[in-house]
N, C-alpha and C positions, 0 to 999 in steps of 0.2 A: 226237345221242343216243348217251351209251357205250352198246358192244355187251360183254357179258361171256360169256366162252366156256366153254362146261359144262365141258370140260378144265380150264378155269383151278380151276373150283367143287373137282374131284375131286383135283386137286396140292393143292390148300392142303389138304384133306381129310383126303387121306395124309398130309400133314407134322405135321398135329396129333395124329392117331392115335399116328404116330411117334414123338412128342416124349412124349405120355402114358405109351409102352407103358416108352420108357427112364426116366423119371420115377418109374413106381413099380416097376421091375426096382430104381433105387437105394434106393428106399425099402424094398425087402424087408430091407435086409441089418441096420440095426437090429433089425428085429422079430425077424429070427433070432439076431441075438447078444444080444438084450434078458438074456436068462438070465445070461451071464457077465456084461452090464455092470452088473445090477443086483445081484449076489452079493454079500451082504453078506461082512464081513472077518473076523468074528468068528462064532460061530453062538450062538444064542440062547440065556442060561443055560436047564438044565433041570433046576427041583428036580424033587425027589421028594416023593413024599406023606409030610407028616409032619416034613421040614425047618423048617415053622415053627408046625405045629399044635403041639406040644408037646415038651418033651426042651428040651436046651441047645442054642446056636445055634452051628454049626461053623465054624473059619476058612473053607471052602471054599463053603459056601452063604452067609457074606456076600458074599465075593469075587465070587459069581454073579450076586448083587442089586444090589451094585455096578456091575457091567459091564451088566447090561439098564437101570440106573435113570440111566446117566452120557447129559446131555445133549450136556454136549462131544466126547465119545466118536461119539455118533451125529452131529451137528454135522460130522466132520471123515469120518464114514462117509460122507454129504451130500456132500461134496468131489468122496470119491474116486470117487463115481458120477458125478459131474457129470464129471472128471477122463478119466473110460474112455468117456464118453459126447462129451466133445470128441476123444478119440483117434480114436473113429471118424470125424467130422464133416470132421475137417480132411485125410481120407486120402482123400474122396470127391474125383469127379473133375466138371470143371463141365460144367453139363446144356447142349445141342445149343440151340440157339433157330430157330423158323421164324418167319415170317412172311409178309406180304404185301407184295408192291414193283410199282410201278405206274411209269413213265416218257413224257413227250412225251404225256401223258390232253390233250386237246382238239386235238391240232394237224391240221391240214385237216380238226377236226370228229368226228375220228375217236379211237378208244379208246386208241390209241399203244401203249405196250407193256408188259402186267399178266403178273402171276406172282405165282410164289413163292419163298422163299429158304431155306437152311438156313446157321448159322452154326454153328462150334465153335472153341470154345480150343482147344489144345495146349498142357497144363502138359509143358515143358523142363526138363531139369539133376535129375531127382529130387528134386523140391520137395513133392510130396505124400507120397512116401515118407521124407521128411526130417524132415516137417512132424509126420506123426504118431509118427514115433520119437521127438519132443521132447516133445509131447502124455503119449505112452506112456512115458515117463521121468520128464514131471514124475505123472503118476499112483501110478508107482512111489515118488515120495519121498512122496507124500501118504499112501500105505501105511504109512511108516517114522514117520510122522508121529502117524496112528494107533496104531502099535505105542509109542510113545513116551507118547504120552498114556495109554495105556494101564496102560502101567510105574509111571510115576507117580501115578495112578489106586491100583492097585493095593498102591502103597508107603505112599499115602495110610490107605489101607481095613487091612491090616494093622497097623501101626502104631498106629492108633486104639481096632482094634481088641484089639488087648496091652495098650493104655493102659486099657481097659474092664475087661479080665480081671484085671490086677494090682490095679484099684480095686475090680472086687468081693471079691477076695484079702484084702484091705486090710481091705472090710466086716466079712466074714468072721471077720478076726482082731479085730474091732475089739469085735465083738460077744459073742464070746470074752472078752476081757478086762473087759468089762464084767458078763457075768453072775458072772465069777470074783471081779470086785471088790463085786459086789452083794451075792454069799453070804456073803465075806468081814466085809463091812459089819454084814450082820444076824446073825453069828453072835458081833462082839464086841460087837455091840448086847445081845442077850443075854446075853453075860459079864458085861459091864455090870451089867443088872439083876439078876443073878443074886449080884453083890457080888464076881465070882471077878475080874471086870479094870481094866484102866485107863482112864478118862477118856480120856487121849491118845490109846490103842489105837484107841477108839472112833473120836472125833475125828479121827484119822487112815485107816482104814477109809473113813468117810463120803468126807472130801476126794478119796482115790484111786478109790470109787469115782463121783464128779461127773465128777470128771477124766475116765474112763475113758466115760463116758455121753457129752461131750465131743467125746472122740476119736471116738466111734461118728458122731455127726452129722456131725463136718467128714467123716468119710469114706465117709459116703453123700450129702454135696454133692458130694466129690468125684468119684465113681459116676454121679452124673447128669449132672456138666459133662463127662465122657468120650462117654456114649452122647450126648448132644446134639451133641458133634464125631461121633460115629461114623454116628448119624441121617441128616443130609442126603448122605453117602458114598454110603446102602445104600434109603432109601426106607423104612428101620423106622421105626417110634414110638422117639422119644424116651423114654420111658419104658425101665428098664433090663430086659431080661433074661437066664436063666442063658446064659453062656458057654460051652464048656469045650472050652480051650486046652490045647496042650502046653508047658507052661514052664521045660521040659531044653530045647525046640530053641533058645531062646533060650540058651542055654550051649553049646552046639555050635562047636565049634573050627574054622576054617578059616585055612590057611597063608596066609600074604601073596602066593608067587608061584601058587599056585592061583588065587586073589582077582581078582589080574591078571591074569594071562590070560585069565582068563573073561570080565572086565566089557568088555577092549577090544575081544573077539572077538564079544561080543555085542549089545554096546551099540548099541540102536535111536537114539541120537543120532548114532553113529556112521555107521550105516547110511543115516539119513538126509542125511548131508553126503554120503556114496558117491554115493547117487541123482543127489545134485542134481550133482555134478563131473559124471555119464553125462550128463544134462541138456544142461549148458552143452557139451560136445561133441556132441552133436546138436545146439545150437541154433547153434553155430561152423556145420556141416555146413549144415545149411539156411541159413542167411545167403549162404552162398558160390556154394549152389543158386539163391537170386533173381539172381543176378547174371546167372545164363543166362534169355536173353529165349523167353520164351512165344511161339507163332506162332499168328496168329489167321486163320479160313479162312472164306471165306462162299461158297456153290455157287448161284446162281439159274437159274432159268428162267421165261423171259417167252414170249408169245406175240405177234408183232408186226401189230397191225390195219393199218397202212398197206400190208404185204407178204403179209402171211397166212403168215410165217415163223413158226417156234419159234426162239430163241434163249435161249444159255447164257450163264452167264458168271460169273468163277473169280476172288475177290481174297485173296488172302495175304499178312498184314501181320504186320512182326516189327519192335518197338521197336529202335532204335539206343543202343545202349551207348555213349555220347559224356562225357556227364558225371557221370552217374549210375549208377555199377555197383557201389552199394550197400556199398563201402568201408565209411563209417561206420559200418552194422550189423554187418557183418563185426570191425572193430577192437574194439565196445564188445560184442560175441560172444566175444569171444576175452580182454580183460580181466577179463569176467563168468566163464571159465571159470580163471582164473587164480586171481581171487578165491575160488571156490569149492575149489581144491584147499589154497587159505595157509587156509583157515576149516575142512576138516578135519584141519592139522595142529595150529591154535590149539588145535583142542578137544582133538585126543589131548592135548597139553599140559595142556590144565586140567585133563581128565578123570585125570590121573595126578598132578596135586598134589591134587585133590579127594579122590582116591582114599587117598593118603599119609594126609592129613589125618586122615578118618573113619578108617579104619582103624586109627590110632595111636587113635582115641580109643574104637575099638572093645574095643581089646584090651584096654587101661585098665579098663577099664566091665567087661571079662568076665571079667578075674582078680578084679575087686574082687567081684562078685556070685556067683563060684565060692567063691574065700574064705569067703565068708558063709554061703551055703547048703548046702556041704559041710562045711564044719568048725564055724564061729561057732553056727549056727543047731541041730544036732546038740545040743551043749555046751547051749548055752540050755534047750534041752527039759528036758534032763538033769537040769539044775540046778534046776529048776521043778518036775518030780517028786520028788526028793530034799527040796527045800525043805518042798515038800507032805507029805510022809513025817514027815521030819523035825519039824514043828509038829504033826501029830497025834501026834506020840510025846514030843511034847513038848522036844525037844530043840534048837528055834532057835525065837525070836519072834517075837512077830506083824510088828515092825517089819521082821526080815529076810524074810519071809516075802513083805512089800508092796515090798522092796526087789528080791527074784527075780522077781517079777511082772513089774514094773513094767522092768527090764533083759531079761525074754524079749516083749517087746512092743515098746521101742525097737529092738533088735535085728531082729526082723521087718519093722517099718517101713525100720528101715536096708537089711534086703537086699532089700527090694521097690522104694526107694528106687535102689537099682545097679541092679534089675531095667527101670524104667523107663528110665534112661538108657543102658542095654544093647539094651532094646528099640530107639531113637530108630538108633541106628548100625547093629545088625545087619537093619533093614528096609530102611537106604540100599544096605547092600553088596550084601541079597537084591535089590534092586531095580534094580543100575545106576546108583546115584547121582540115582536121580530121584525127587524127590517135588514135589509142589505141582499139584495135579490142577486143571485149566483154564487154566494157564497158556502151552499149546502155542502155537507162533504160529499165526495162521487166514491166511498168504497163500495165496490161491488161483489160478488159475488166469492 
């Protein structure tokens, strides 16, 4: 019959205590850094009372509603927690293992030689410290990544939202012109009856204003196909409401070598190609780190029933580096970081013919809608009250009178017209050249 010796009961005892107590000593250290790994990137929009109870809705409180309502935003937030949450994981060190080891159990009957054991690895060469600086670097490009999305995001939401403000701008005038041509209508409708005017007059009145009644609808469809883009950006109703925009900032001047500088200095696409070069140089650094071999150590103690000895006993094993010394991860580590540094010079490349590009067609778009709104559109007004004048005192005709209408209306539509294609450039250039919100890549981890 085996004999089991209370000694033996109390070593394994210990060794599991042991192995418990280190076990959740590592497990404290998420719980204490829970706080920074779950810190969100962004902090939470905070309206204020009244941002959408009533009043017109400001560029800054969509932007806000944007940013809390962006799934892919939060999506790639997801990442980068998961991203800070693997940096700690892979810095951890491996846990001790005991056991129970028995030897020579039945020979002349007797119990032979029972224990216990402790084993541990030895990570070598800075691999865990390698390991999580690659971790902690790809986290950091997922940041950039965020910031990116974000940019775009945001170029999205402005944009949309000027495309809104100019269309209600649009209604505005549209509605204008239409009661101008309504009065006009029923007042030579009256001349008419009255025997004082012309048939034609009339006739023509009517047409200008159908016409004008016309224009007012296309440009309250157009009012609602803007909020419907601007809608799923912000989390509002579809449904249109007041804006009120600054539509000088849209004529605001900036130099070309300002321009430049800025976008290359800032550019979160930028930054995120920076990231990833640190990346691939930590992941060179740790590749080069496996190649040095881990030592593995196991410590027993047995009790020997045939002698009524204790006995120890000590094995340390260290892999041979013969064939295998991780070369190939090492070469295609070091390719990977090649490629990453040719892929942020691509982009500065693109990013300064993209830049050329828009730009040229910024500037274009901003003389033509200065033009218009500081001199052309002046004139127009002018002309339009004069006209006005001028027919109650009787001294221009009805017919000129539908012809100054009708050219201080094409006129407005033409410089809201520059306005919107001014908008389209100067939200790229406010934005870094990014827009198209969800299109960020999602490689993770």
């Amino acid at each position: 019959m085996l004999r089991i010796r209370p000694g033996l009961v109390c070593l394994l005892s210990l060794g599991l205590m042991l192995g418990e107590a280190r076990c959740v000593a590592q497990q404290a250290s998420p719980e204490l850094a829970e706080t920074a790994l779950t810190a969100p990137l962004a902090a939470e929009p905070v309206l204020r009372e009244g941002d959408l109870s009533g009043g017109a809705l400001t560029l800054t409180t969509v932007e806000e509603l944007a940013i809390g309502a962006s799934a892919s935003l939060q999506a790639i937030e997801a990442r980068v927690r998961a991203a800070r949450w693997h940096c700690l994981q892979v810095g951890l060190r491996p846990n001790p293992s005991v056991g129970y080891v028995a030897a020579e159990v039945g020979n002349e009957g007797l119990a032979g030689q029972q224990g216990a054991f402790v084993s541990q690895q030895f990570v070598r060469g800075g691999k865990l410290t390698y390991a999580q600086a690659v971790a902690s670097k790809e986290a950091r490009r997922l940041e950039q990544e965020f910031g990116v999305e974000r940019m775009r995001l945001l170029t999205d939401v402005r944009t949309a939202y000027y495309d809104a403000y100019l269309a209600q701008l649009e209604v505005e005038l549209s509605e204008r012109l239409t009661e101008l041509s309504r009065r006009a209508s029923e007042a030579s409708r009256r001349l008419l009856e009255a025997g004082e005017g012309k048939r034609t007059d009339a006739l023509l009145a009517e047409i200008e204003a159908q016409r004008a009644d016309a224009s007012r609808r296309s440009a309250n469809q157009l009012l609602l196909a803007s909020w419907r883009r601007l809608a799923p950006l912000t989390g509002l109703s579809a449904t249109p409401q007041p804006l009120n925009a600054d539509r000088d900032a849209l004529l605001r001047e900036t130099d070309w070598a300002t321009t430049q500088t800025q976008i290359l200095a800032t550019s979160p696409e930028l930054a995120a190609r920076l990231a990833a070069i640190d990346r691939a140089r930590c992941e060179v650094a740790y590749q080069r780190s496996v190649a040095v071999p881990d030592v593995s150590t196991q410590f027993s103690v047995q009790y020997d029933d045939s002698t009524n000895y204790t006995v120890a006993g000590v094995q340390i094993g260290v892999p041979l580096q013969i064939w295998n010394r991780n070369q190939g991860a090492i070469g295609r580590a070091q390719a990977e970081l090649t490629a990453a540094q040719r892929d942020l010079e691509a982009k500065e490349q693109t990013l300064e013919r993209e830049l050329a590009a828009v730009y040229g067609r910024f500037q274009a778009a901003r003389e033509r809608a200065e033009a218009l709104s500081k001199e052309v559109l002046p004139r127009a007004q002018e002309n339009l009250d004069l006209a006005a004048e001028g027919y109650q005192a009787g001294e221009i005709n009805f017919l000129d009178l539908l012809t100054v209408q009708r050219t201080f209306f094409e006129v407005n539509l033409e410089s809201l017209a520059a306005l919107r294609e001014l908008n389209t450039t100067a939200q790229l250039l406010r934005g870094g050249l990014l827009a198209g919100s969800g299109a960020t890549s999602s490689e993770g981890l």
